[in-house]
LUMKOL-353711 format. One record per residue (C-alpha): x, y, z; residue in one letter. Coordinates in steps of 0.5 Angstrom, whole numbers, plus 2048, in hexadecimal, padded with zeros to 3 digits. Example, Ala and Ser with C-alpha at 12.3 -4.5 7.8 and 13.67 -1.06 7.14 Angstrom:
2
ATOM:819:7F7:810:A
ATOM:81B:7FE:80E:S
END
This chain:
680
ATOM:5F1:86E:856:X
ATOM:5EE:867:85A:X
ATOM:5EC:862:854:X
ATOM:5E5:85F:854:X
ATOM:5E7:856:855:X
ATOM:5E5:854:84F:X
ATOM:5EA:859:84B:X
ATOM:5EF:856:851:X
ATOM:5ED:850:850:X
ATOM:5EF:851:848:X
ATOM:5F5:854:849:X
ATOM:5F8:84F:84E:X
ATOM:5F6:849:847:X
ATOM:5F9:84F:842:X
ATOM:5FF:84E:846:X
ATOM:5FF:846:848:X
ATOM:5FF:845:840:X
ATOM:605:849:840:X
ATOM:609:845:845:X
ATOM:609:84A:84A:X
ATOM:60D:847:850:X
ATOM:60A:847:857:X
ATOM:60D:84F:859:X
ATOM:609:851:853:X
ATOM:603:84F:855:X
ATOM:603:850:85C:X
ATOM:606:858:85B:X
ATOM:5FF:859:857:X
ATOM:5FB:856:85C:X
ATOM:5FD:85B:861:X
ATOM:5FE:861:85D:X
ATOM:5F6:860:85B:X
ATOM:5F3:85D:862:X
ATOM:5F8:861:867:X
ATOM:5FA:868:868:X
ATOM:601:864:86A:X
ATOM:604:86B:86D:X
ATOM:5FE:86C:872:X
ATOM:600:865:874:X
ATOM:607:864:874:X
ATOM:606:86B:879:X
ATOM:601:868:87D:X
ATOM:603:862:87E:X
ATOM:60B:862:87E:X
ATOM:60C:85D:878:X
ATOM:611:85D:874:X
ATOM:60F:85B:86D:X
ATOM:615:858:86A:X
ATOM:61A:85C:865:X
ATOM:618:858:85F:X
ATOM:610:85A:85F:X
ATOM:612:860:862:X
ATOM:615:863:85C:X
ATOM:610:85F:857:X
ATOM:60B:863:85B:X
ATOM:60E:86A:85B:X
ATOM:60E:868:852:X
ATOM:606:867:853:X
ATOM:605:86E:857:X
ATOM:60B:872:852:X
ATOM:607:86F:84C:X
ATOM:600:873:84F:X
ATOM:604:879:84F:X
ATOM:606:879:848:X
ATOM:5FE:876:847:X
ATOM:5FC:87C:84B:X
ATOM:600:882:847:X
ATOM:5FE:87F:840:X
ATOM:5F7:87F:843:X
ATOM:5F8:886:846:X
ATOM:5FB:888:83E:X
ATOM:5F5:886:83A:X
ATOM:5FA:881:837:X
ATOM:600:885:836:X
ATOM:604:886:830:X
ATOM:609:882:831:X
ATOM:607:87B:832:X
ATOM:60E:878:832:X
ATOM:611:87C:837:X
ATOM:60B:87A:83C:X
ATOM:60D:872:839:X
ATOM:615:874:83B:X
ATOM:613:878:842:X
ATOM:60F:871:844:X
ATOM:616:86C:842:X
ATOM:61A:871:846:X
ATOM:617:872:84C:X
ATOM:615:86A:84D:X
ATOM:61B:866:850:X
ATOM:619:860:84F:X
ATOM:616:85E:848:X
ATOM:611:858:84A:X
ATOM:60D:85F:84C:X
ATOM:60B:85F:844:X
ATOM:608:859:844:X
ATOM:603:85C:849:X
ATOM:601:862:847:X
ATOM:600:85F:840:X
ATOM:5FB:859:843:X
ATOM:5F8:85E:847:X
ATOM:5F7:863:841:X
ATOM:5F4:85E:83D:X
ATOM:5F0:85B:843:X
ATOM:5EC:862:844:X
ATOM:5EC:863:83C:X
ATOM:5E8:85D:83C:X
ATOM:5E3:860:841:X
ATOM:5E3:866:83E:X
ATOM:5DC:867:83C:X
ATOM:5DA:867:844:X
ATOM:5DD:86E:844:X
ATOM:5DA:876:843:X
ATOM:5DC:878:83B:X
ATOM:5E2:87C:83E:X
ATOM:5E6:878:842:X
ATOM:5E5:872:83B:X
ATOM:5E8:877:836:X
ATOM:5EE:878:83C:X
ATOM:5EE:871:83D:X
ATOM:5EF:870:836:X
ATOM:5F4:876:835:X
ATOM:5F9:873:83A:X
ATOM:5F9:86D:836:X
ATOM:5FA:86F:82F:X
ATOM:600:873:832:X
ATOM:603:86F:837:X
ATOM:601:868:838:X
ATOM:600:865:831:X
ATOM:607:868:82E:X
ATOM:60A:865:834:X
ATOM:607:85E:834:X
ATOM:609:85F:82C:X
ATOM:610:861:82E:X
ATOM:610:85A:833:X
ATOM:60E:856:82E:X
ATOM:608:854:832:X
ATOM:603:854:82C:X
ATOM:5FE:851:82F:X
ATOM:5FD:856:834:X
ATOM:5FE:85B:82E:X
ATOM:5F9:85A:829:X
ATOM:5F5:859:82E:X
ATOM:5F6:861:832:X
ATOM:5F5:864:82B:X
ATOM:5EF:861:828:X
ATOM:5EC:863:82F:X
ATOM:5EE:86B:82F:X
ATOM:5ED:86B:827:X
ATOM:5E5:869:829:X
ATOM:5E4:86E:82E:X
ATOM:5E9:874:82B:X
ATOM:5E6:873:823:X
ATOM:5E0:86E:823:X
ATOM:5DE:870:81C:X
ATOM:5E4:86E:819:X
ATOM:5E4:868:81D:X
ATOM:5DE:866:81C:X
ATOM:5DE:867:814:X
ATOM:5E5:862:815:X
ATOM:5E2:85D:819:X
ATOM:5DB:85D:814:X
ATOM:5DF:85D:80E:X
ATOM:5E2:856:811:X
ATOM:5E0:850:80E:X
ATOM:5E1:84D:815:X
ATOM:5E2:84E:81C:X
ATOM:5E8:84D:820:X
ATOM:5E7:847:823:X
ATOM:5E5:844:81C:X
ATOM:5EC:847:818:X
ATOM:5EF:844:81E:X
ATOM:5EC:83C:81C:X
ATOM:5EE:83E:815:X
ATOM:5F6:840:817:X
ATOM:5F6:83A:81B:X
ATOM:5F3:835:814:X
ATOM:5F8:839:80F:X
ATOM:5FD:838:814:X
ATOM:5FC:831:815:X
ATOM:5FC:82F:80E:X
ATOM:603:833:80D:X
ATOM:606:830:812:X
ATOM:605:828:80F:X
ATOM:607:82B:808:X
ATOM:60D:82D:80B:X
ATOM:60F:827:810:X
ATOM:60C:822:80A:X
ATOM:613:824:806:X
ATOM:617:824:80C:X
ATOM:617:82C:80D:X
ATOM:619:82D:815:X
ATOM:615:833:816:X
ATOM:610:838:81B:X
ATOM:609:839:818:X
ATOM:606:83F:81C:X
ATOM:600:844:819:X
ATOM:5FC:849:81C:X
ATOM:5F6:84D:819:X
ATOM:5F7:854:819:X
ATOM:5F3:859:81F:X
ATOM:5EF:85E:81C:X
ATOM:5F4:864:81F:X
ATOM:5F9:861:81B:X
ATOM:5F5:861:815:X
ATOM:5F2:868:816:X
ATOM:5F9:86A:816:X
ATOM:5FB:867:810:X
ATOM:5F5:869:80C:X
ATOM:5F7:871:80F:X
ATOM:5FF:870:80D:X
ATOM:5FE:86C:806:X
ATOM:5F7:870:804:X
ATOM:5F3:86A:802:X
ATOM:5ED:867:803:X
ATOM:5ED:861:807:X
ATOM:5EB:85C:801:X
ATOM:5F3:85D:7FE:X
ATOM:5F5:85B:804:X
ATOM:5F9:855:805:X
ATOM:5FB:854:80B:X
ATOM:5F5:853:80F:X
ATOM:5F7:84C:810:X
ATOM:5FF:84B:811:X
ATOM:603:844:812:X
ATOM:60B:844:814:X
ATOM:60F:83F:812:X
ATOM:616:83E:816:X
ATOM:61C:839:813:X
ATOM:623:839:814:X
ATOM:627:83C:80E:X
ATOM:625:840:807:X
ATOM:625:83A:802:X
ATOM:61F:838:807:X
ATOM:61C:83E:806:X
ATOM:61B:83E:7FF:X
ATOM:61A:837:7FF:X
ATOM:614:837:804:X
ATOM:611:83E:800:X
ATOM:611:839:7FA:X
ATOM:60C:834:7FE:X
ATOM:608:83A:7FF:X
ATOM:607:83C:7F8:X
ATOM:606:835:7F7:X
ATOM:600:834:7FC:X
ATOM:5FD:83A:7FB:X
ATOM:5FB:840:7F5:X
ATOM:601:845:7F7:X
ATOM:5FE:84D:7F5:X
ATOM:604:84F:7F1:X
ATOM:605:856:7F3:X
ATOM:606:854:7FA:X
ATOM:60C:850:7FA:X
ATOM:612:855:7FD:X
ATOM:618:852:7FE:X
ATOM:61B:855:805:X
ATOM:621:850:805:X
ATOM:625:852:7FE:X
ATOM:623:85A:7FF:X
ATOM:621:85B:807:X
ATOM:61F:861:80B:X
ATOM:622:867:80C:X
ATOM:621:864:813:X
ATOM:624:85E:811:X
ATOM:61E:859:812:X
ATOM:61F:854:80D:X
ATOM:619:84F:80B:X
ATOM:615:84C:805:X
ATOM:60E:84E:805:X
ATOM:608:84C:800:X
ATOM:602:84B:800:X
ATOM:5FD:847:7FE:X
ATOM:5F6:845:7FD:X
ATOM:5F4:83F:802:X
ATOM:5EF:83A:803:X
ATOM:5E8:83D:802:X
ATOM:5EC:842:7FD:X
ATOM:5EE:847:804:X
ATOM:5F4:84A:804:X
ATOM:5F9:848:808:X
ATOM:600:84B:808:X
ATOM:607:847:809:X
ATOM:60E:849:80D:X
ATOM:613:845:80C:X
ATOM:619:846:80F:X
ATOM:61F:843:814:X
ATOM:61F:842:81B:X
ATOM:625:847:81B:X
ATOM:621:84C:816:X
ATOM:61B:84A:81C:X
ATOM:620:84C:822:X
ATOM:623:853:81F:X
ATOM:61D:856:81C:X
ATOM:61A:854:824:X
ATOM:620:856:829:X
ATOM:625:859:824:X
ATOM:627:860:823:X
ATOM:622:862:81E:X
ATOM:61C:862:823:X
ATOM:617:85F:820:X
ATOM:613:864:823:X
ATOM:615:86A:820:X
ATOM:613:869:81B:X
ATOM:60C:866:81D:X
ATOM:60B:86C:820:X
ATOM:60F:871:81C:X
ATOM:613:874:821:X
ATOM:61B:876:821:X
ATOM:61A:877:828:X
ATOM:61F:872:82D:X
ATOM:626:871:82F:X
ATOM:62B:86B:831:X
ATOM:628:86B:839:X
ATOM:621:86B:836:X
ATOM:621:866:831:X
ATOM:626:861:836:X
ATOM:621:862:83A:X
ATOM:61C:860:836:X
ATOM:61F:85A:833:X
ATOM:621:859:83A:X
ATOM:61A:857:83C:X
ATOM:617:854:835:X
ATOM:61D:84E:837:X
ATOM:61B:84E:83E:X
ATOM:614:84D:83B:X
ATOM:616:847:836:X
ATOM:61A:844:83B:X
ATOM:614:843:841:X
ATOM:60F:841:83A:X
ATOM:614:83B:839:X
ATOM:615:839:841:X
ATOM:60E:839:842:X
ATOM:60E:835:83B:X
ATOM:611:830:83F:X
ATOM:60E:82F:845:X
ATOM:614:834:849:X
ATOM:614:83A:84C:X
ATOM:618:840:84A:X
ATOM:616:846:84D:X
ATOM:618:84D:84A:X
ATOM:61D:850:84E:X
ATOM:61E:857:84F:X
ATOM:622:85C:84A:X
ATOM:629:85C:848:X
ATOM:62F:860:84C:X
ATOM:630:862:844:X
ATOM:62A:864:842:X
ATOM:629:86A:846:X
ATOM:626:870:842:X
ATOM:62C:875:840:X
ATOM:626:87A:840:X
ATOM:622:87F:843:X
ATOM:61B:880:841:X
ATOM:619:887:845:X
ATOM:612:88A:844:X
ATOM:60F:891:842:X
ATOM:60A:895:845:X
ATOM:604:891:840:X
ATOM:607:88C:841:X
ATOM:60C:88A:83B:X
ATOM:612:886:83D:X
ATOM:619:888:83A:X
ATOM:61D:884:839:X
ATOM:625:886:83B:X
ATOM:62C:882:83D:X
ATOM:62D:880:844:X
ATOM:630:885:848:X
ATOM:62C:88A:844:X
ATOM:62A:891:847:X
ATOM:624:895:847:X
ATOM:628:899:842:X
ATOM:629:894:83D:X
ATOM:622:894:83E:X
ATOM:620:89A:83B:X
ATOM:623:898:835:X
ATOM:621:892:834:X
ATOM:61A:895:834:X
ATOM:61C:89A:830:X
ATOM:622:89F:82E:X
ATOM:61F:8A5:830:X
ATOM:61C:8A3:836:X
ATOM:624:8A1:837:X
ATOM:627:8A8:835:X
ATOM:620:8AB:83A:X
ATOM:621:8A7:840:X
ATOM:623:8AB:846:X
ATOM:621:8A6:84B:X
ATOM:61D:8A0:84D:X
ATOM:618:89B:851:X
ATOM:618:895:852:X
ATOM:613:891:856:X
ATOM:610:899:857:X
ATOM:617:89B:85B:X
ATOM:61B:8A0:858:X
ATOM:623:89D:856:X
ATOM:629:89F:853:X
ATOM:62A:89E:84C:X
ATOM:630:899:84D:X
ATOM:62A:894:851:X
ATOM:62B:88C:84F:X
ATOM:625:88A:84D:X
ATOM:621:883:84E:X
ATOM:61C:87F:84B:X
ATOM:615:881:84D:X
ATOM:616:888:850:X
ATOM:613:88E:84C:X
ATOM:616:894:84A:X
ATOM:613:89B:849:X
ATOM:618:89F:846:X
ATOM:618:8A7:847:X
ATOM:619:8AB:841:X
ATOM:61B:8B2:83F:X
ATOM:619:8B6:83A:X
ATOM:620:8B7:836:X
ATOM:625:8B1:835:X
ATOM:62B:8B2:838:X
ATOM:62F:8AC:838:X
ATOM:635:8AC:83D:X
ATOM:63C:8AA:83B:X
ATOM:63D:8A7:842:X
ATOM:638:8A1:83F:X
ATOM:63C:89F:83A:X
ATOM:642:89D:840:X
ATOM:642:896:842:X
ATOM:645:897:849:X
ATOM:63F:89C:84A:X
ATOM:639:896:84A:X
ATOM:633:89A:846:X
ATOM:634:896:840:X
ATOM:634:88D:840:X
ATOM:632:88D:839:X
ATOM:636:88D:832:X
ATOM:630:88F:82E:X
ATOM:62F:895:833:X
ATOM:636:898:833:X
ATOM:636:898:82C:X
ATOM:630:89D:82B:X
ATOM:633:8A2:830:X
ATOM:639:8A1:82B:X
ATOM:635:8A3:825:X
ATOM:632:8A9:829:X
ATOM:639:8AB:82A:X
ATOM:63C:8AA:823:X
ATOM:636:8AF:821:X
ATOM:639:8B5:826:X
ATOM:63E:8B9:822:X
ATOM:646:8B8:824:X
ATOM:646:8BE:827:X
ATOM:642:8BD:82C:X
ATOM:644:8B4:82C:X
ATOM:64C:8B8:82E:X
ATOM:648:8BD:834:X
ATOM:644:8B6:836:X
ATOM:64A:8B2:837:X
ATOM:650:8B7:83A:X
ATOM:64A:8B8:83F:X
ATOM:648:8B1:841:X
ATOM:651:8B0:840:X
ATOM:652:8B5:844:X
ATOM:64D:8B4:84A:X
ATOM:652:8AC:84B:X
ATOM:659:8AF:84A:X
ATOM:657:8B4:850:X
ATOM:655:8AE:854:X
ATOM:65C:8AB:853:X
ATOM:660:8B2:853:X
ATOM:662:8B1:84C:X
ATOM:65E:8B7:84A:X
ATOM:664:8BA:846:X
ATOM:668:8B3:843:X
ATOM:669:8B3:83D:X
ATOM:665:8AE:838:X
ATOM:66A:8AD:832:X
ATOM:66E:8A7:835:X
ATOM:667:8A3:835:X
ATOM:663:8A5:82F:X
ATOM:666:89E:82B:X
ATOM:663:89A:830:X
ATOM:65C:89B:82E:X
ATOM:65E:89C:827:X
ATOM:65D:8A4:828:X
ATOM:661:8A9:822:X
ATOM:661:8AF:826:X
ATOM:65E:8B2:82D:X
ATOM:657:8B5:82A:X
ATOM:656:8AD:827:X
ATOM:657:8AB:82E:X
ATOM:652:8B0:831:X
ATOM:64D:8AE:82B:X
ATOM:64D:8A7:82D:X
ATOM:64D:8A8:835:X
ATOM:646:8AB:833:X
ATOM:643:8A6:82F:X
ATOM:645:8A0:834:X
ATOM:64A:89D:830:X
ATOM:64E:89E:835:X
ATOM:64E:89F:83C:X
ATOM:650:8A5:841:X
ATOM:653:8A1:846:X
ATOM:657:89C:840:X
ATOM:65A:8A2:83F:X
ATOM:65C:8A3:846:X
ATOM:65F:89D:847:X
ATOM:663:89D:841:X
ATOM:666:8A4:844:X
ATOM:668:8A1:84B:X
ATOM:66B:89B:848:X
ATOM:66F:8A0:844:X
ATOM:670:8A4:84A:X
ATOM:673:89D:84F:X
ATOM:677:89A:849:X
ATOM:67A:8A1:848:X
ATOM:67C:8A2:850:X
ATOM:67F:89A:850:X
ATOM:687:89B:850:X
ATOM:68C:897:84C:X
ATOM:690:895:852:X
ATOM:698:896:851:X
ATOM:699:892:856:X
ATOM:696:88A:858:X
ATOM:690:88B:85C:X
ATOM:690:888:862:X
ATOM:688:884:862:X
ATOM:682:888:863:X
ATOM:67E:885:869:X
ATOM:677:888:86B:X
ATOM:676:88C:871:X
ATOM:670:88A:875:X
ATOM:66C:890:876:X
ATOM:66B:895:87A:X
ATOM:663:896:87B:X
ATOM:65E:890:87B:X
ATOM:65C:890:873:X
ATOM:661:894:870:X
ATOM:664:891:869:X
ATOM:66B:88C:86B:X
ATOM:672:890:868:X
ATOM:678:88F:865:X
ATOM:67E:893:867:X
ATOM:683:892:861:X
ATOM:68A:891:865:X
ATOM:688:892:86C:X
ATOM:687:88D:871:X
ATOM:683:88D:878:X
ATOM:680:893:876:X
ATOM:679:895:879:X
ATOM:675:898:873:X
ATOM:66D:89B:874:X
ATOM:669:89F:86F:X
ATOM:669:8A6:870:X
ATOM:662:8AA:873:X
ATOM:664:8B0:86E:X
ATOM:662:8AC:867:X
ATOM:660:8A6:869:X
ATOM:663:8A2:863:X
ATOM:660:89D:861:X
ATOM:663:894:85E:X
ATOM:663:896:857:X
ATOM:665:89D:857:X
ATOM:66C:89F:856:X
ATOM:66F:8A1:85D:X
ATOM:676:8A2:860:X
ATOM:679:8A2:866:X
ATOM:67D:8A6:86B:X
ATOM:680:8A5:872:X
ATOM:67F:8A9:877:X
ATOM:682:8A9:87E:X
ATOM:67E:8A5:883:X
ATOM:678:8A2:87E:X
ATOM:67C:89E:879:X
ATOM:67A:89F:873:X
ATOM:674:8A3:870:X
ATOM:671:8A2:86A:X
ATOM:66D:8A7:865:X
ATOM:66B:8A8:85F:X
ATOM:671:8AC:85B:X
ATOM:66D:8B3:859:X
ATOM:66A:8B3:861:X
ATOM:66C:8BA:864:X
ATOM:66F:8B8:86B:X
ATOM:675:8B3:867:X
ATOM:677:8B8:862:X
ATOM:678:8BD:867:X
ATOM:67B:8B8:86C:X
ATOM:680:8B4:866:X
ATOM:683:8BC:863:X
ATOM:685:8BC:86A:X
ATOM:688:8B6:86B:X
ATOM:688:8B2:865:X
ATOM:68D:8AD:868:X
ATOM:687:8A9:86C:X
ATOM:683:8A9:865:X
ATOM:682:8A1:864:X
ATOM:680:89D:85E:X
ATOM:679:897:861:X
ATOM:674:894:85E:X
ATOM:66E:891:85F:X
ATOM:66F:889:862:X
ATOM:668:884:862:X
ATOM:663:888:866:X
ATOM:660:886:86C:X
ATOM:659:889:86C:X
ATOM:657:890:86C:X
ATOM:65A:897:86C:X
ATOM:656:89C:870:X
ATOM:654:8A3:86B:X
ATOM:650:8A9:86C:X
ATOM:64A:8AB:867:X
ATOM:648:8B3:865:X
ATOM:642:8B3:862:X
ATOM:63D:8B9:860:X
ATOM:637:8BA:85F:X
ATOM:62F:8BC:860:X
ATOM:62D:8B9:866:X
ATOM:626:8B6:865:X
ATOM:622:8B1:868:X
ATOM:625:8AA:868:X
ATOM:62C:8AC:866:X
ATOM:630:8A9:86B:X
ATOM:62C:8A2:86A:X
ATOM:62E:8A2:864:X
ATOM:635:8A4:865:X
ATOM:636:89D:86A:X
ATOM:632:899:865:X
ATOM:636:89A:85F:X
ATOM:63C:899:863:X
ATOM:639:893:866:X
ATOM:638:890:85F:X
ATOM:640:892:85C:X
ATOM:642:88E:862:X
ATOM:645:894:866:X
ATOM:646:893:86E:X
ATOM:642:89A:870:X
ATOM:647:89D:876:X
ATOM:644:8A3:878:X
ATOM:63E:8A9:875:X
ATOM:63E:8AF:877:X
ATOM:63A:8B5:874:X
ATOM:63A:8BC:873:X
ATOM:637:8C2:871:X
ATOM:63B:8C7:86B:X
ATOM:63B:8CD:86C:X
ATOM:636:8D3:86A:X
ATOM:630:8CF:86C:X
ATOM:62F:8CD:864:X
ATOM:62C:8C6:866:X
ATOM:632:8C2:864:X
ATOM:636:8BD:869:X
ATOM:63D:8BB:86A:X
ATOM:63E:8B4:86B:X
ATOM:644:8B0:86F:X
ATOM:644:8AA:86D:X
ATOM:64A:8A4:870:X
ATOM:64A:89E:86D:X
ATOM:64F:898:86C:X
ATOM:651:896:865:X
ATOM:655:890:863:X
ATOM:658:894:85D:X
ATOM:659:89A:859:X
ATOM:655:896:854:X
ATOM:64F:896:859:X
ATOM:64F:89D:85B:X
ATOM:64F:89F:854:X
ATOM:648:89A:853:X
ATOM:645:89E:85A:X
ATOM:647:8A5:858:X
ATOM:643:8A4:851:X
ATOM:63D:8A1:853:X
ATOM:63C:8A6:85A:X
ATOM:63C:8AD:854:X
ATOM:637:8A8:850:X
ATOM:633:8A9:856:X
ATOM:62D:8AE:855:X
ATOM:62F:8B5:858:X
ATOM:637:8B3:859:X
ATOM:63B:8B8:856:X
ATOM:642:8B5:858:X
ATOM:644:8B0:85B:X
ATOM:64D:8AF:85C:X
ATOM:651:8AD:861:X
ATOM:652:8B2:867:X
END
C-alpha cells in the first residue's frame, strides 16, 4: 500500500525523532515511493545487502498486516506480534512500520468507516504493545489513544469530557510540578532525575475497567518519577514530597520493603498538588529504573497481562530498547550512532506456523506438522493422518518453518501410532508432544501395551537378524525386572526399539571377541576391497585383502566375523548369514575373528520395500532419503503378484552406518501406503 506524501512525509519526522540512522530513512523512502523489485529487474541495480533485508522486513510486515486483516483481527494478537519479530532480519524494520502505523492512524479520518476500524484494529493488537514492549512511549500512548477514539468513541469521549483539561494543558501542568520538585531536590543537595508525564486516555480507561472505579478516585492522571542513587535517598526524597505537598494517606505503597511478586521495587504516594490536582510520585533507584525497564521481569507483561514470551524473545526485546537508548544519547551529543542489525545470539528458537483461519502456533525449532497437531489440540493429535502445508500434501515427519500454513487432515477414530513416540523416526520435535501420545497409551490395558510392543520389537530384531536373541541378558540396562516389563515400556516410548538392538549386538560382538592364550601379534586394517566398503581389522593376520561379503552385506557397527577363502582373502559376514555358517561346518579352521577399523565412507545395501503403489510414492521415497542423508544408488520397481495393486520396490543405497540404516528403514515404513521396509 503506497502512502499519500503528507503521511510519508510524518513518518520520516516520527523517525528523525527517533534517531534513525540514514538506511532507515532511505529503505522507507523506497519502500513507499518505488516498487524496488520491478526496478532492480528492469534495470540490473543491485540494492545493497544492508536495504535489501530492511526491505524484505517492511514487504514481510505487510504480510503479517494482510493475514491479521483477512481474519477480522484474529484471536491471537501476540502470536501476530511474535510471527512479525520472527520474520524480520533486522529489527530497525520495527521503528518503521511503527512510524508509518502512527503516520496513517494520524490521517485515519480521510478513510471509509471499515477500513479505520482495521486500521485501528491492527494497531491496538500489534503496533501499541510493540511500541510499548520497546519502550517507545512516545509513540505508545499515542497509537492507543487513536485506535481507542475510533474503536469505542463513547467511552472516549465520556474519558476525555470528564478531563478537567486537555493533553497539552496537563502536559504544562506536569512540566511546572516537575520544576517545582526538582529545585527542592537539587536545593538540598539531592542528585536526582525528575521526569513526569500525564496519563493518555487508553491508559486511564484501562485502569478504570481493571480497578472498577470512577475517574474521580484516580490519582494517577498526573504522575512525576524520581530517580537517586540508593534507598536512603529514596525516603529522603519521599520526606521532601510530603513536605511540599498534602500526601493522601491511602495511596502510599511501599514496593521497595515488600516488592512485586515480579519484582518491581519503588515507592509510590500520591498527593495533592498546586491548584489542589492530584499528582502521583515514583521514587525509586536508577538501578530499581534499569531492572523494572530491561530486566527479566519485563515491565510489559505485566502492562499487558501476558505470560506469553521466552528467552530469545525478551533478549530480542531488551536487544532493541538499548540499541534505542544508546542512538537517544549519541544524538544527544551531537553523534551518529546508527542501530545496527540483530545479534547472531538473538536468533529466535521458535517456529511460529499458521492454521487454515490464520492463528499461529507456536512450536520449538525443528517441530513437525505432527507436533502441530498437537499443539492445536490433543485430539486433533490422536486424529491426524496426514497433512498440508502451503496447500501441498507432506508426511508427517515435515519440519516446519516460520510463516508456512498447515492444514491437517484428520480422521474420524484417534489412533495414534507407537512409532511416533520413536526419536530416530522424526514425527515428533516436541516434549509436550510425545507425552500426550504417552498418556494415550498409559490409558490401553497392558495386554494390549505387551501385543503393541512385541510387534514394534520384533519388527527391528528382524531387520538386524536377532528375531530369536534372548532379551534377559539386557533387561538391567534399562531398568527392566522381566521381559514383559520391557515390552511395556517398548511401547509407551520409554525405550526404543533399536536401543534394544544395539545393546543385543553389542553383547553378541563382545561375546565372540577371544581371550588370546598366546601374544597377539598387532591388529593392522585392511584397506578394503570395494570402494566404500567399511576399513577391517584381521585380528593376528597381516597383508590380508579383506572385502565385505555380497551375501549379507554387514554393515560398520554390526557384529561380523570373518573367513578366509582361497583366492579372495578374507570375506567378511555377519555371524547368522547363511553362506558363512554352511562354509565354517565345513571347514571351520579358515573361520577369522575382524572387526570394524576407522571407516571410510560408505557401504553399498539392498533395500526391500513393500507396499500399495499410489501416486507419487516413488517421489516420496528419494525425498526421504534424500533428507536422512542417504546416497541413492539405483530404484527399480515392481509389481506383486495376483494384480492386487501393491507394489515391490528394490531400493540400493549407501550407508554410513548400521545406526543410518535403522534410521532409513524406520522412516521409509512411516511412509503413507509402505507395509515394510528391510534390507534385501
Amino acid at each position: 500500500m503506497r502512502d499519500r506524501p503528507e503521511v510519508l512525509a510524518d513518518t520520516l519526522s516520527i523517525l528523525a525523532s527517533l534517531n534513525a540512522d540514514a538506511e532507515v530513512l532511505a529503505a522507507t523512502l523506497l519502500d513507499s515511493l518505488i516498487d524496488i523489485e520491478a526496478m532492480a529487474a528492469q534495470t540490473q541495480v543491485e540494492v545493497p545487502e544492508r536495504l535489501h533485508v530492511l526491505l524484505e522486513g517492511q514487504r514481510a510486515a505487510s504480510r503479517v498486516w494482510a493475514l491479521h486483516r483477512s481474519h477480522g483481527g484474529g484471536r491471537n494478537p501476540e502470536g501476530m506480534r511474535r510471527l512479525l519479530l520472527a520474520l524480520v532480519r533486522d529489527l530497525r524494520v520495527v521503528p518503521i512500520v511503527l512510524a508509518r502505523q502512527l503516520s496513517r492512524m494520524r490521517a485515519a479520518w480521510r478513510l471509509p468507516a471499515d477500513e479505520q476500524r482495521a486500521l485501528a484494529l491492527m494497531t491496538r493488537d500489534i503496533h501499541a504493545p510493540l511500541a510499548n514492549r520497546l519502550g517507545i512511549w512516545q509513540l505508545k500512548w499515542e497509537l492507543e489513544d487513536l485506535a481507542f477514539r475510533l474503536l469505542q468513541a463513547a467511552d472516549y469521549l465520556r474519558i476525555a469530557q470528564s478531563l478537567d483539561d486537555n493533553r497539552s494543558g496537563r502536559q504544562r501542568y506536569i512540566e511546572a510540578v516537575r520544576a517545582q520538585l526538582r529545585d527542592a531536590v537539587a536545593a538540598h543537595g539531592i542528585d536526582a532525575d525528575v521526569a513526569g508525564r500525564p496519563k493518555h486516555i487508553y491508559s486511564i480507561w484501562k485502569k478504570m475497567q481493571r480497578k472498577a472505579l470512577p475517574i474521580e478516585e484516580l490519582y494517577d492522571l498526573r504522575a512525576l518519577r524520581v530517580l537517586v542513587d540508593d534507598i536512603p535517598t529514596c525516603y529522603a526524597v519521599l520526606g521532601l514530597v510530603h513536605a511540599l505537598w498534602v500526601p493522601i494517606p491511602s495511596e502510599f505503597d511501599d514496593y521497595i520493603a515488600r516488592p512485586k511478586p515480579n519484582g518491581y521495587r519503588s515507592l509510590h504516594t500520591a498527593v495533592i498538588g498546586p491548584e489542589g490536582k492530584t499528582v502521583e510520585v515514583q521514587i525509586r533507584t536508577r538501578e530499581m529504573h534499569a531492572q523494572s525497564e530491561l530486566g527479566v521481569a519485563a515491565h510489559w507483561r505485566y502492562k499487558e497481562g501476558s505470560s506469553a514470551g521466552g528467552a530469545a524473545m525478551d533478549k530480542r526485546i531488551a536487544w532493541m530498547r538499548k540499541l534505542l537508548e544508546q542512538a537517544a544519547e549519541a544524538a544527544g551529543e551531537g553523534e551518529a550512532a546508527p542501530l545496527q542489525g540483530i545479534d547472531s545470539e538473538l536468533i529466535e528458537d521458535r517456529v511460529y506456523a499458521l492454521t487454515p483461519k490464520g492463528e499461529v502456533i507456536d512450536l520449538p525449532q525443528g517441530g513437525t506438522v505432527l507436533d502441530f497437531a498437537y499443539a492445536v489440540h490433543s485430539m486433533v493429535g490422536h486424529r491426524c493422518r496426514g497433512a498440508k502445508v502451503d496447500g501441498r500434501i507432506v508426511p508427517l515427519t515435515q519440519v516446519l518453518k516460520t510463516g508456512q500454513r498447515v492444514e491437517i487432515l484428520t480422521g474420524k477414530e484417534a489412533a495414534p501410532r507407537r512409532d511416533w513416540l520413536q526419536p530416530s523416526a522424526g514425527f515428533l520435535a516436541s516434549g509436550r508432544s510425545r507425552d500426550k501420545v504417552r498418556a494415550w497409551f498409559n490409558k490401553l490395558d497392558r495386554a494390549q501395551n505387551l501385543k503393541e510392543g512385541r510387534e514394534l520389537l520384533e519388527r527391528d530384531l528382524r531387520r538386524m537378524g536377532l528375531l530369536h536373541a534372548d532379551l534377559t541378558p539386557v533387561l538391567a540396562r534399562f531398568n527392566a525386572q522381566a521381559e514383559d516389563d520391557l515390552l511395556v515400556l517398548v511401547a509407551l516410548g520409554d525405550v526404543g526399539p533399536n536401543q534394544i538392538g544395539r545393546a543385543l549386538l553389542e553383547l553378541e560382538k563382545a561375546a565372540q571377541e577371544p581371550e588370546p592364550a598366546l601374544p597377539a601379534l598387532p591388529a593392522k586394517p585392511v584397506a578394503p576391497a570395494a570402494p566404500g566398503a567399511g576399513a577391517v581389522t584381521v585380528q593376528g593376520v597381516d597383508n590380508l585383502l579383506a572385502q565385505v561379503a555380497r551375501c549379507c552385506q554387514p554393515l560398520p557397527g554390526e557384529a561380523i566375523v570373518g573367513y578366509l577363502t582361497r583366492a579372495r582373502g578374507v570375506s567378511v559376514h555377519r555371524p547368522g548369514c547363511a553362506a558363512f555358517l554352511r562354509l565354517a561346518g565345513k571347514e571351520p579352521a579358515r573361520v577369522l575373528p575382524v572387526e570394524w577399523g576407522n571407516r571410510r565412507g560408505g557401504q553399498d545395501v539392498a533395500i526391500r520395500i513393500e507396499g500399495v503403489e499410489r501416486k507419487w510414492l516413488l517421489k516420496d521415497i528419494t525425498t526421504l532419503v534424500a533428507q536422512v542423508g542417504v546416497h541413492a544408488l539405483g530404484l527399480h520397481t515392481e509389481p506383486m503378484r495376483g494384480g492386487s495393486g501393491r507394489v515391490r520396490v528394490r531400493l540400493q543405497v549407501r550407508v554410513s552406518d548400521y545406526e543410518q540404516l535403522g534410521l532409513l528403514l524406520a522412516r521409509l515404513e512411516s511412509l503413507p501406503g509402505i507395509e515394510s521396509a528391510r534390507r534385501a
